[in-house]
C-alpha positions, 0 to 999 in steps of 0.5 A: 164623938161630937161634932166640932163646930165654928160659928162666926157672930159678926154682931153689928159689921157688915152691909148686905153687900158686904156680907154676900161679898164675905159668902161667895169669898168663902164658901169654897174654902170652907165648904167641902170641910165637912168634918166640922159645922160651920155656921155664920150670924150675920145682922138680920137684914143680910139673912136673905141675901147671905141664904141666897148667896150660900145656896148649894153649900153646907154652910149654915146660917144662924141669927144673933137673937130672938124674941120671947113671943111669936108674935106681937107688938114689940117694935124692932123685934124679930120673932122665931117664926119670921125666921124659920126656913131662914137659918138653923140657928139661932144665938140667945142669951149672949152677953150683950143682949144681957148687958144692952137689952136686958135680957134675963134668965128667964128670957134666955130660957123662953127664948130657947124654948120658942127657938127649938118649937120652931125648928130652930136650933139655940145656941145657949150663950152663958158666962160669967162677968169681970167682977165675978169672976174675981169674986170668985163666984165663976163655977156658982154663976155658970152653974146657974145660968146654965140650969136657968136656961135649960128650965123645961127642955127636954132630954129630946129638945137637947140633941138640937141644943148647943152651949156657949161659955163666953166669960164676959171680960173675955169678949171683945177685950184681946183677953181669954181664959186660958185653955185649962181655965176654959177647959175647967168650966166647961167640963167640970161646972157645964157638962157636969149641970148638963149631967145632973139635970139629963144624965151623963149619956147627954152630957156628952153629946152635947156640943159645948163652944167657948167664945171669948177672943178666940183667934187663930192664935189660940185657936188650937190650944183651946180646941185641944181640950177634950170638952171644948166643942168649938168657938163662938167666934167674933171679930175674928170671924169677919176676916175671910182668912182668919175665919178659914184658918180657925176651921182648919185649925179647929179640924186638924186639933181634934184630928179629923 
């Protein structure tokens, strides 16, 4: 069975104080709850502290990007070796970084890649936007972006690999695909490319999220579903109590 996970991104909230207020608040709630990965993404700059303040628990740390290069003249940028020994994984790919910094395919990919040659672990954020999902063009967009991401990536490099299915109108927007919808991309179009380019056995191992306006309110009806790994979770993870709750929620879905 693959292990549930529930990762936080808290996208640009929180000062440093804040995020260490947010670590020690929580990680005795959530740090015996052992069954499932927990994971936070705060800004950068409250990386060190939030290690700092999470010392002694399970609970991970993640970053919410990375740049294609190790090192280099790219001003503003943070690269995968500044940020080794400091989190365990790493989101690439998301939406915004797609929309905002026009990241491509190809720099989802490289990102990966320079991720996983460091140690980290990615967290492959794809989905589909507004216009083509009504357009009908969800199952060929996913199926592309998934494929595109994974270019190069072994059948080893995929045990520390995790995948997101964010459809993009669903982020930020109070919306969500239903269940059955979530359920329907990500089993019948992610785990079946994931199948096609590393065969079935690996396909099933692997730990695929949906991230979109997931709450505690929905939490269950979507972690219900046999191929719904877990959330990329994100204003609902700023709020100590509703972050714990979608873990208990998260547990008690997939009865553990």
């Amino acid at each position: 069975m693959r292990k549930p996970m529930m990762a936080g991104n808290w996208k640009m909230h929180k000062t440093i104080a804040e995020a260490v207020a947010f670590a020690e608040a929580i990680k005795n709630r959530i740090n015996g709850l052992v069954s499932i990965d927990r994971v936070v993404c705060p800004a950068y700059v409250a990386l060190p502290a939030m290690k700092q303040a999470l010392t002694g628990t399970d609970i991970a740390l993640g970053a919410q990007d990375v740049h294609t290069q190790a090192q280099g003249a790219y001003t503003s940028c943070i690269s995968a070796p500044m940020l080794q020994g400091l989190v365990d994984y790493v989101i690439v790919g998301h939406s915004e970084t797609r929309q905002y910094l026009g990241v491509t395919d190809a720099d989802v990919n490289q990102k990966a890649k320079i991720a996983l040659a460091h140690g980290l672990k990615p967290i492959i954020a794809m989905g589909e936007s507004l216009e083509q999902n009504e357009a009908g063009q969800t199952e060929a967009v996913c199926d592309r972006q998934i494929r595109a991401a994974l270019d190069g990536i072994t059948s080893a490099q995929m045990a520390n690999v995790v995948i997101a299915y964010e459809p993009i109108w669903a982020i930020g927007t109070g919306k969500n695909a239903t269940p059955e919808q979530a359920q329907a991309i990500i089993g019948g179009v992610v785990r079946k490319a994931l199948a096609d380019l590393y065969g079935e056995e690996i396909a099933q191992a692997t730990r695929i999220l949906y991230g979109g306006s997931m709450k505690p309110a929905n939490c269950h009806e979507l972690m219900v579903q046999p191929d719904i790994d877990g959330g990329l979770v994100g204003g609902a993870s700023l709020d100590v109590e509703s972050f714990t709750e979608m873990i208990e929620i998260a547990i008690q879905a997939k009865g553990l």
